[in-house]
Every structure is written in C-alpha cells, then in structure tokens.
C-alpha positions as CSV (number, residue, x, y, z in Angstrom):
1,X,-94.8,120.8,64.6
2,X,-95.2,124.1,62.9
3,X,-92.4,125.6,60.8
4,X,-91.5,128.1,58.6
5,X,-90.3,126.5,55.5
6,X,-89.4,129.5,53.0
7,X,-89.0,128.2,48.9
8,X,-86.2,130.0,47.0
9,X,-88.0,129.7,43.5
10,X,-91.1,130.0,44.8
11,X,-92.8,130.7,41.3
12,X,-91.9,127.1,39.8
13,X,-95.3,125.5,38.4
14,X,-94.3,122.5,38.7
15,X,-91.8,122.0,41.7
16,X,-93.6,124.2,44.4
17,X,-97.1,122.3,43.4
18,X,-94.9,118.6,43.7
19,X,-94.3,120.0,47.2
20,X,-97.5,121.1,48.2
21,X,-98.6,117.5,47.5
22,X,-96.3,116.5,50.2
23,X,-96.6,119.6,52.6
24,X,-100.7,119.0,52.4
25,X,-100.3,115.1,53.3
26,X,-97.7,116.0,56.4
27,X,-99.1,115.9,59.6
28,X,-95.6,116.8,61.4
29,X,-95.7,120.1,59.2
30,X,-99.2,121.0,60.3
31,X,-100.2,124.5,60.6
32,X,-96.5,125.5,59.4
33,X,-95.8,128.7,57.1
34,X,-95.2,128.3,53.5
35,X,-92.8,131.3,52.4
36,X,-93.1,131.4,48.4
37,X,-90.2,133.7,47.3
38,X,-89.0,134.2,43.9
39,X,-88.3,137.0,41.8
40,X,-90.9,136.9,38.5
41,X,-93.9,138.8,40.7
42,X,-96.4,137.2,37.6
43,X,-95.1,133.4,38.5
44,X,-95.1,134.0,42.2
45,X,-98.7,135.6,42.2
46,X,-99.7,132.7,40.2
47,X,-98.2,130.5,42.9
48,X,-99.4,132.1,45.9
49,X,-103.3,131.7,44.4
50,X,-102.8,128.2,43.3
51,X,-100.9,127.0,46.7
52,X,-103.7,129.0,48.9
53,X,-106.9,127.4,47.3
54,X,-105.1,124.0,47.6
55,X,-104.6,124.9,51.3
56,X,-108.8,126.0,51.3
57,X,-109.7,122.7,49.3
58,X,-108.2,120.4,51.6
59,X,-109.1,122.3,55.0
60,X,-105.4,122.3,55.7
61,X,-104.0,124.7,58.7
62,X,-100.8,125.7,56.6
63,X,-100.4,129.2,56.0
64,X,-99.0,131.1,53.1
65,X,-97.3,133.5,52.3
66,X,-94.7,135.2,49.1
67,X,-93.1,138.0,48.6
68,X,-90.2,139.4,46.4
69,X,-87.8,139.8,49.1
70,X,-85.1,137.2,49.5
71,X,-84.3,138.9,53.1
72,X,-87.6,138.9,54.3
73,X,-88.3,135.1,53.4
74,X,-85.2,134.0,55.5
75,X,-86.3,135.8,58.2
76,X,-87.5,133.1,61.2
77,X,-87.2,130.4,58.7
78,X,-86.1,126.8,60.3
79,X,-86.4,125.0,56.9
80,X,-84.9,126.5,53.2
81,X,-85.2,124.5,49.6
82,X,-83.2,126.1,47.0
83,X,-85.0,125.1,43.4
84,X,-83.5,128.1,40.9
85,X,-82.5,127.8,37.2
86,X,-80.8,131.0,36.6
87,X,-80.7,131.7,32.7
88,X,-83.7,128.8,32.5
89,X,-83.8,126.9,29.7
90,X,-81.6,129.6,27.6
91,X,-79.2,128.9,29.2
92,X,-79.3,125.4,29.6
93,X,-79.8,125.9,25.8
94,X,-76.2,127.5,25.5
95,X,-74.9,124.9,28.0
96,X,-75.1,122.0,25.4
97,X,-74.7,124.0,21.9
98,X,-71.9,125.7,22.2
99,X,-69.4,122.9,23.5
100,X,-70.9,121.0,21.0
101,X,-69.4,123.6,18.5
102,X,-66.0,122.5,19.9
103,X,-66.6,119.2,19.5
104,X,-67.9,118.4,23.2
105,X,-71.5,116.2,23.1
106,X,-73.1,115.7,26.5
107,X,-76.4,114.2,27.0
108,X,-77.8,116.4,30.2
109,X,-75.0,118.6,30.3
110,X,-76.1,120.1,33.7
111,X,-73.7,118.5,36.4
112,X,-70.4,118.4,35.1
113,X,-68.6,119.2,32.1
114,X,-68.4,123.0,30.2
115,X,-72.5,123.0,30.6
116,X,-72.4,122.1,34.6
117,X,-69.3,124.6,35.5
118,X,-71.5,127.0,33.5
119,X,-74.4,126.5,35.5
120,X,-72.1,126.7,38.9
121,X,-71.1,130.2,37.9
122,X,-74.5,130.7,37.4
123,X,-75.9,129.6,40.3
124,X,-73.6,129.7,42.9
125,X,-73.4,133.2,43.4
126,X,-77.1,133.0,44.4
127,X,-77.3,130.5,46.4
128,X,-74.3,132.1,48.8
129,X,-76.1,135.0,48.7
130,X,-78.6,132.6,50.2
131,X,-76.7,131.1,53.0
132,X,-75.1,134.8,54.0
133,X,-78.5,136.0,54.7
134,X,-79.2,133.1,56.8
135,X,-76.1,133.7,58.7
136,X,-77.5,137.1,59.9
137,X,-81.4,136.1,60.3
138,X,-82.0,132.6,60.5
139,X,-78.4,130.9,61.5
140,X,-80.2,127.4,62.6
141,X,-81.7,126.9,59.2
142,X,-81.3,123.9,57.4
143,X,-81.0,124.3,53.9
144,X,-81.7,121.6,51.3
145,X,-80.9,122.6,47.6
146,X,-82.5,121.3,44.6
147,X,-80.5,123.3,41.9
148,X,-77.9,121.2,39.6
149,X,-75.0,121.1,40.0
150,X,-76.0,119.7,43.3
151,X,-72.6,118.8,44.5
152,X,-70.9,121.9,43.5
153,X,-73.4,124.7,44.7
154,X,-73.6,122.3,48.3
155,X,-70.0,122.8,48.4
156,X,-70.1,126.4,47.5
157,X,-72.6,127.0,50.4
158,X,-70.8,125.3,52.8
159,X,-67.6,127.4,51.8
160,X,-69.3,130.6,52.3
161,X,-71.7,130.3,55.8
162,X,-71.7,128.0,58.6
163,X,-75.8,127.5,58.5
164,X,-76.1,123.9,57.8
165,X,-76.9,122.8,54.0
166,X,-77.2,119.6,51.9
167,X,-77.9,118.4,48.5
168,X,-80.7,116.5,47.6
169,X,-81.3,114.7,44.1
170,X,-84.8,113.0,42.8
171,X,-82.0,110.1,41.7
172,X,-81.2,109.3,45.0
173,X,-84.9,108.1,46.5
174,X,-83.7,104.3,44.2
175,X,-81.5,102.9,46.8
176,X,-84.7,103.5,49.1
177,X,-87.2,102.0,46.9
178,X,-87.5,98.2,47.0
179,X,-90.3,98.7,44.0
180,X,-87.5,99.4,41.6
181,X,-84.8,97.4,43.3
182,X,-86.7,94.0,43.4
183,X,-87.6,95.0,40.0
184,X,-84.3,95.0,38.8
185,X,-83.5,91.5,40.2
186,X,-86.8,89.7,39.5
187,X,-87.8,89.7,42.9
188,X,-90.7,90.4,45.7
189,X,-90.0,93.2,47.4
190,X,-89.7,91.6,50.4
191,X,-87.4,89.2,49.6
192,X,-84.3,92.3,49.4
193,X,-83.4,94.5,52.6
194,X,-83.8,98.2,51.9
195,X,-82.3,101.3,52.0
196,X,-79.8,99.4,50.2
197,X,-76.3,101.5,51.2
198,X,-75.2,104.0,48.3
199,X,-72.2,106.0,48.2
200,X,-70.7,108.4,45.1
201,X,-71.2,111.6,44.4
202,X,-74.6,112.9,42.8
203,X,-75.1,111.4,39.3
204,X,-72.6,109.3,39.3
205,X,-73.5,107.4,42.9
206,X,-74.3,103.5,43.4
207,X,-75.3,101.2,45.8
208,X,-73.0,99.6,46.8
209,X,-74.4,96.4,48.7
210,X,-78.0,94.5,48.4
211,X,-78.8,91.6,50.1
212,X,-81.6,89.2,49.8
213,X,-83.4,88.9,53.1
214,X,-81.4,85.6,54.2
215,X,-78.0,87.8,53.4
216,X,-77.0,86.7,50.2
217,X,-75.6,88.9,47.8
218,X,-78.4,90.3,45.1
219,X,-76.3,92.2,43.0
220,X,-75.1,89.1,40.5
221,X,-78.8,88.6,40.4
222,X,-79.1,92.0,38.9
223,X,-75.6,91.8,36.9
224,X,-76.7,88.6,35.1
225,X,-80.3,90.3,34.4
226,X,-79.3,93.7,33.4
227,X,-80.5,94.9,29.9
228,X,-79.2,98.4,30.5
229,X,-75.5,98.5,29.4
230,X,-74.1,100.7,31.7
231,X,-76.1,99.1,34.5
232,X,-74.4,95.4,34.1
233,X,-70.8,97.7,33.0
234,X,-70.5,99.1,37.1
235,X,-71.7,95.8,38.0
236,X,-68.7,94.2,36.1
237,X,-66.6,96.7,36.1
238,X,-66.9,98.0,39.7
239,X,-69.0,95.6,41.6
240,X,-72.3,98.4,42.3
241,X,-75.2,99.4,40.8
242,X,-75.7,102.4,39.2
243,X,-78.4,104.5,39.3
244,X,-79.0,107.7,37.3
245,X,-77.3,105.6,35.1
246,X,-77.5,108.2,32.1
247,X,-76.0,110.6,34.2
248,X,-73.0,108.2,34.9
249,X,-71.6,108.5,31.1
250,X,-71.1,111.8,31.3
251,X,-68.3,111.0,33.7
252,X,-66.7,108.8,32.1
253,X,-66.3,110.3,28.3
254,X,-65.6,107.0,27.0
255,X,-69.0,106.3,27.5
256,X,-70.4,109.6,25.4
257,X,-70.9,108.3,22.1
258,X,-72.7,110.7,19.2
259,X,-74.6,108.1,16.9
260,X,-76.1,110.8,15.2
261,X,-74.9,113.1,12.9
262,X,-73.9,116.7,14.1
263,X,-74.7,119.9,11.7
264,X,-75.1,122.5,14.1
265,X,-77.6,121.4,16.6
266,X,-76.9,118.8,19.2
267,X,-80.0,118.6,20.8
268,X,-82.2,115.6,20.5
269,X,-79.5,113.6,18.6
270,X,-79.1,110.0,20.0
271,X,-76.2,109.3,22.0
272,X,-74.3,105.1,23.0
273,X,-76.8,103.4,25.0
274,X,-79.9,104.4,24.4
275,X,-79.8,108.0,25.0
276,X,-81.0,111.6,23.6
277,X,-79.4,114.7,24.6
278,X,-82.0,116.8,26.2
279,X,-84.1,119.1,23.7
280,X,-85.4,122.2,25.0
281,X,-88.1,122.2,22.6
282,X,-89.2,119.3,25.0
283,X,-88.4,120.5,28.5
284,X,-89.8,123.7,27.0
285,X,-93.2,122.5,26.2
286,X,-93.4,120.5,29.3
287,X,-93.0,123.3,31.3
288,X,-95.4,125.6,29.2
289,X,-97.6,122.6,29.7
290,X,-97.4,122.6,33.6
291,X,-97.4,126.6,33.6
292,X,-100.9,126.4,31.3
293,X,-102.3,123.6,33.7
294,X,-101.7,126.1,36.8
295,X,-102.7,128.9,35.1
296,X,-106.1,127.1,34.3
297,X,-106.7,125.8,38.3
298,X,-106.4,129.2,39.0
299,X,-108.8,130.6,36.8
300,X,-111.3,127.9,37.5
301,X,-111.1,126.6,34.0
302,X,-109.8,123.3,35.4
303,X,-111.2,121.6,38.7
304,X,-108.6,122.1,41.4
305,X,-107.3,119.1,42.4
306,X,-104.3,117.3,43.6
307,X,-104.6,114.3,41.4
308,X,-104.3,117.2,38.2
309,X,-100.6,118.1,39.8
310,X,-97.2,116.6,38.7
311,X,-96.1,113.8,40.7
312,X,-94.1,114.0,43.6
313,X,-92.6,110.1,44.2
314,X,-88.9,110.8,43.8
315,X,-89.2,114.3,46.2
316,X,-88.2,113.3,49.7
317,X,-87.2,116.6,51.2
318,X,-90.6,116.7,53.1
319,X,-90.2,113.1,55.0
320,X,-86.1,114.5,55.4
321,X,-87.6,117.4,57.6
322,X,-90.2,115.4,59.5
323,X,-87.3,113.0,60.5
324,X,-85.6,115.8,61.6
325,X,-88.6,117.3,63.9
326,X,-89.4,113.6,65.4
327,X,-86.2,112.4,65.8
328,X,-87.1,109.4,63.8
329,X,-83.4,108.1,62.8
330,X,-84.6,107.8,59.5
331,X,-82.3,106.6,56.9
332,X,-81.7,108.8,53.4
333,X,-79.0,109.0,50.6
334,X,-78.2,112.9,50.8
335,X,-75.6,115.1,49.7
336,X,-72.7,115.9,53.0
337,X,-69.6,116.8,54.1
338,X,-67.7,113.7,53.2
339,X,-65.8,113.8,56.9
340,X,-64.5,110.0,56.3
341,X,-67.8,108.1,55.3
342,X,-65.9,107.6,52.4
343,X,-62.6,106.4,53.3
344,X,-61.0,107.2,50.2
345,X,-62.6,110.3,48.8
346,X,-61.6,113.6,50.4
347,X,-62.9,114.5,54.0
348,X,-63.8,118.0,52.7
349,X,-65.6,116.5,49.5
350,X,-69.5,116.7,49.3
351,X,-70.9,113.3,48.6
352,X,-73.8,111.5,48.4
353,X,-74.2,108.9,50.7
354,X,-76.7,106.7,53.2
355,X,-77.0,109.0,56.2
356,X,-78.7,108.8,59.2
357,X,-81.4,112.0,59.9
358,X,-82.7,112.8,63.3
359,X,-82.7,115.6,65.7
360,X,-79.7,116.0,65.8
361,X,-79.2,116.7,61.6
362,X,-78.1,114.6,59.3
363,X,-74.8,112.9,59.5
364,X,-73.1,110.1,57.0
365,X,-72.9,106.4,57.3
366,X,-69.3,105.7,57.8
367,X,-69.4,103.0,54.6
368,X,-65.8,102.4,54.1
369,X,-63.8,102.1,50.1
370,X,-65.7,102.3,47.4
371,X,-63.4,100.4,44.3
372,X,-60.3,102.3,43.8
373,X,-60.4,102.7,40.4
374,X,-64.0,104.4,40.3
375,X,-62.8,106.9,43.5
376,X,-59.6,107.7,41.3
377,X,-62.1,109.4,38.7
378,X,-64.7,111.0,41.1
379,X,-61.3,112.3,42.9
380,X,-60.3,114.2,39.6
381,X,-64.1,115.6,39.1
382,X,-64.1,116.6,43.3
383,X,-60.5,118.7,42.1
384,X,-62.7,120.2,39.2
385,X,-65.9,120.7,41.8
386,X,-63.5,122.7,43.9
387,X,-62.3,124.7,41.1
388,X,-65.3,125.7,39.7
389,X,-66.2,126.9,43.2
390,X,-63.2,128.8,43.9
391,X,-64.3,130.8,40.1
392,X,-68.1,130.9,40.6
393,X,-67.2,133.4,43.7
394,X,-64.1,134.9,43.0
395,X,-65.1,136.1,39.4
396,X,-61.0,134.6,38.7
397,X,-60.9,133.5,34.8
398,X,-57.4,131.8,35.5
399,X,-59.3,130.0,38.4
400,X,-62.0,128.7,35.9
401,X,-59.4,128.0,32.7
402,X,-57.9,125.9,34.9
403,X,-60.9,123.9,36.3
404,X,-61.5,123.5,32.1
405,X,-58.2,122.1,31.4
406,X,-58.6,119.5,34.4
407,X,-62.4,118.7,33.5
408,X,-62.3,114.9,31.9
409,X,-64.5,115.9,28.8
410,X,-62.7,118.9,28.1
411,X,-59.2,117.4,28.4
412,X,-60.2,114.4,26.4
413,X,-61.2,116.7,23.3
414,X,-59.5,120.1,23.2
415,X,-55.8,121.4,22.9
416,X,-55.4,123.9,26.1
417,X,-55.4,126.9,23.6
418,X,-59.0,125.4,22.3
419,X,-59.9,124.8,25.7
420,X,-59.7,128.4,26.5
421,X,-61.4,129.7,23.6
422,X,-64.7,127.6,24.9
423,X,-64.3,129.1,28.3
424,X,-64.4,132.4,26.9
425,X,-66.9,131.8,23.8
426,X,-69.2,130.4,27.3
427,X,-68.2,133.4,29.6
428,X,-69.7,136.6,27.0
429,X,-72.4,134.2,26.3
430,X,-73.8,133.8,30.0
431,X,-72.5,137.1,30.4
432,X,-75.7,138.8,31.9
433,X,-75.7,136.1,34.6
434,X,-72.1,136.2,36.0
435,X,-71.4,139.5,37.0
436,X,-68.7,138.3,39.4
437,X,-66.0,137.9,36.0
438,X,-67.8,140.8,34.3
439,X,-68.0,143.3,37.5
C-alpha cells in the first residue's frame, strides 16, 4: 500500500539506515515515498545517496526523496517519525554536568529530571512546529515520535494540533518479545503467552501480568530468579516487572546512588546497581563510528550492504504502520492519551500502554490499577510532564521554576532558592536553543 512516510531527522546515520532495514523488508510499504528531511544539507545529502543505492541494491520500488524544507516534507504525508536531538550530544553534555554541579547525579538524564525538562524546552518547540504544519497540509497524518522525552513532547503535540500523534520507545518492544521474557524466567518460549500486558509511563513502564501457557502466574518465577536488583525490587515491591530497568531509578531518587567519586565530571562514574552515567566520549564515538561507516558505503570504500547497517530489533514503528494499513488488530505497547486505560493515572496523561492498532488507529487496552503506591509517584512526574509543557511553549520562567521545585530529584536535593539558580545556570546555557524564554 504505497505511502508517503516523511523522516523529521532525516540525516541521522544510524536511525534512518535502522529504518531502511525495515522499510526494504516491508511488502505493505511497497513502492511508498521516503521523504528524508533534516536541516544539516551535508548529513541529508549523505543520507539521500546511501538510502537510494540501498533502494538500487535490493531492486526495491520505494522512492526517495529529501529536501531542507520542513513544509514541503509534510506535504501529502500519511505517515511522520520525529527522531531530532536538538543541541546533540552538547547538549545532552550540559544536561548531566551542570546538575551535577548542584549536586544532582542522573544516569541517562534524558527523560526526566533538570536534563529531560531541558531537553523538552528543547525539543518541544520543534516538534509543535511539526504538528501545526500538519494541521494545514497533511491533517490525517499519523505521527510517531522518537525524540526523548517521549512522554513530554507526545503530550506537547497533542496540546498544540489535533493530527494524531504517539510515542514510541525501543524499551517497549520487551513486553512483546517472549526471547527475553522466557529468558528471564528460565523458560521455552512457548511455554509464556505474549504480548505480556504493560502499562506505566515510558521509562518507568512494566508488565504487569505473565502467564505460563496453562495460566499460572510467571512472575514469582522471574522474582525468585532475578539477579538484577531493581528487577526483583518492582517485583517485591510492586508486583511487575520492570523493563528499562536503568531508566526506572531515575524516578525514584532513592535508587540514584553515586559510588564513585565526583571532581567535576559526572560522566562515566558508576552509579547503585550496576550502572554508568552515559559518557559522551562514548555515544560520541559511536556515532562518528556509524557516520564513518555511511560515509564509506557511499563512497564505495565499503561494500554496501544491509548486514554492514546497525541493527533494527527493538524499532517497531514499521510493523505499527503496516497494522495500521491492513487492519491487522495488532497488539503494541505505545505511548497515548491515557482516556481511562489506566484507571488511576489521569485521563489526559500520555502513557505507555498495550494498545490495540488497526484501521481504525491505535487505541489503549483498558488494563485497570496499577499498585497505588507506584501510580502516586508517576502522578507527581505526569504534574511535572505538564509543567514542563506548559514552559517549553510559553517561554514562562515562573512556569518552568515551578515544574523544578515539584521534579522528585530536584526537590529531594536543593533548597528552592538553589533550585532556581540551576534553572537559570541551565536556561543561558541552552540558550541558543530556546528562543521561546530568550525571544
């Protein structure tokens, strides 16, 4: 079923090849249009080369195409993915140094916390920018978005245009893989009924049932085999399974433990559990890495080849629009409009829950409670989410002080006058990036 399916950061070397793994191996998406856009011209050349001799290597009808301009992209598209890192690893830099400076130490510091309000204010002015062009030229869209803070810039589209737009996480394909599941209780896949239903909201989500194939419980098989600490602590303490388990500690900031020694640099230290806070040095060279491998399929120095590409396992947002084309009732944990699946989160929240997707969209599982005590924390961070939205489009600094002072980490370590002066040390740091509180 041909469709135009436009890529806001079209230049990524190593998400848009991922997805031209998938789009190649779809049959639904057969002679669909590819629309790179992005705004480097240098990485979107690059892309357009690389994603047109894949296309000529495999004999594949897809057609693409790039260009600079957002508008034009959007124009007669039926599918959008939003993958953009505004700032790139700079800022993500910035995101975990400088609260660190106050005395803040988050492992990923890209969801929640001074780090992931900094990348909403970053983000989510783009992305809306997004959504309002898809009002005027492509209102049926369906946008799925890539870029962290998943559930805050879902949120912020959905505030700001009526097109219809989810979240989608690499985290969330576990509850959908028996591989790792049965893993995890020292089983055959066979022996556990999957999708297993998940419910939370992205990185700090769970599934919340398994059962074996005769209907017995299989999470006190995976409680009583769990090596992973926070694993078997949500299975004790709240009766699900974690996944994106490292993620998880960051809400909770009982769980964020330095075990190394601070002087000046955060990054790479080990953290409770078995963690490392992210070093750009690392996600730098990885990149340069994937960048150099394109670079060299392009130039013929390296044989072009799929098998060369990263892998594209955990990215599900190609099967999500061929359930949507053929009606196939699929089942996928995704990022929606709460609207009671979640009986005691907020309607108006954006979580990440088993939903059904067909023709018709993609609407939630109606999966009841989650414990009480975990919903009475995700209810604080959904009060923070909103906040943070309110001030990544209104440009308010009162508006984003305040979404500081209610954020868990921040609370837990800083006086409010302390508090402030992070939001503000943050603020003239990104300051090229957030011209909504600098005009």
């Amino acid at each position: 079923m041909p469709s135009k399916i436009t890529i806001i950061g079209g230049g990524s070397s190593t998400f848009v090849p991922q997805l031209m793994r998938l789009f190649l191996g779809s049959q639904v998406l057969e002679g669909s249009t590819i629309s790179l856009m992005d705004i480097d011209p240098q990485r979107l050349q690059t892309m357009d080369t690389l994603c047109r001799r894949l296309v000529e290597m495999d004999g594949n009808k897809l057609k693409i195409v790039s260009t600079g301009d957002q508008r034009e992209s959007l124009d007669g598209a039926d599918f959008v993915i939003t993958a953009i890192s505004v700032g790139g690893m700079d800022a993500w830099e910035k995101d975990i140094e400088i609260p660190a400076k106050h005395g803040i130490y988050m492992p990923i510091a890209d969801s929640i916390g001074p780090g992931g309000m900094m990348r909403a204010f970053r983000h989510i002015p783009v992305l809306a920018g997004v959504c309002q062009d898809l009002d005027e030229l492509s209102p049926d869209a369906i946008i799925f978005n890539y870029s962290n803070p998943a559930t805050a810039n879902t949120m912020a589209m959905r505030w700001v245009s009526s097109v219809a737009s989810f979240g989608l996480c690499t985290c969330s394909s576990i509850p959908r893989s028996a591989m790792y599941l049965a893993g995890q209780a020292g089983l055959e896949e066979k022996e556990l009924l999957v999708p297993a239903p998940a419910a939370g909201l992205n990185h700090c989500a769970a599934v919340i049932s398994l059962s074996l194939a005769d209907g017995s419980d299989a999470l006190p098989i995976i409680e009583e085999r769990a090596e992973n600490y926070i694993v078997r602590w949500g299975l004790e303490t709240f009766g699900v399974l974690p996944y994106c388990w490292s993620h998880w500690t960051e809400f909770f900031p009982s769980l964020l433990r330095l075990e190394g020694k601070y002087e000046g640099k955060l990054q790479g230290l080990p953290m409770a559990y078995g963690l490392h806070v992210h070093d750009m040095e690392h996600e730098r060279a990885r990149s340069a890495y994937w960048h150099d491998m394109v670079d060299q399929l392009v130039s013929g120095k390296q044989q072009l080849s799929l098998d060369v590409l990263p892998p594209s396992e955990a990215i599900e947002v190609v099967e999500i629009m061929e359930a949507v084309l053929t009606n196939s009732n699929a089942v996928y944990i995704v990022n929606v409009p709460n609207e009671g699946a979640i009986s005691n989160l907020p309607d108006d929240a954006i979580v990440e829950v088993t939903s059904i997707v067909n023709g018709y969209g993609i609407t939630p599982v109606q999966v009841g409670p989650i414990p009480e005590a975990w919903a009475a924390m995700l209810r604080t961070h959904i009060s923070v989410q909103e906040l943070t939205v309110e001030a990544a489009l209104s440009g308010d600094r009162d508006v984003a002080l305040q979404a500081f002072l209610l954020d868990p980490n921040v609370a837990q370590k800083l006086s409010p006058q302390e508090a402030e002066a992070l939001l503000d040390e943050l603020l003239e740091a990104h300051s090229a990036y957030l011209p909504q509180f600098y005009g």
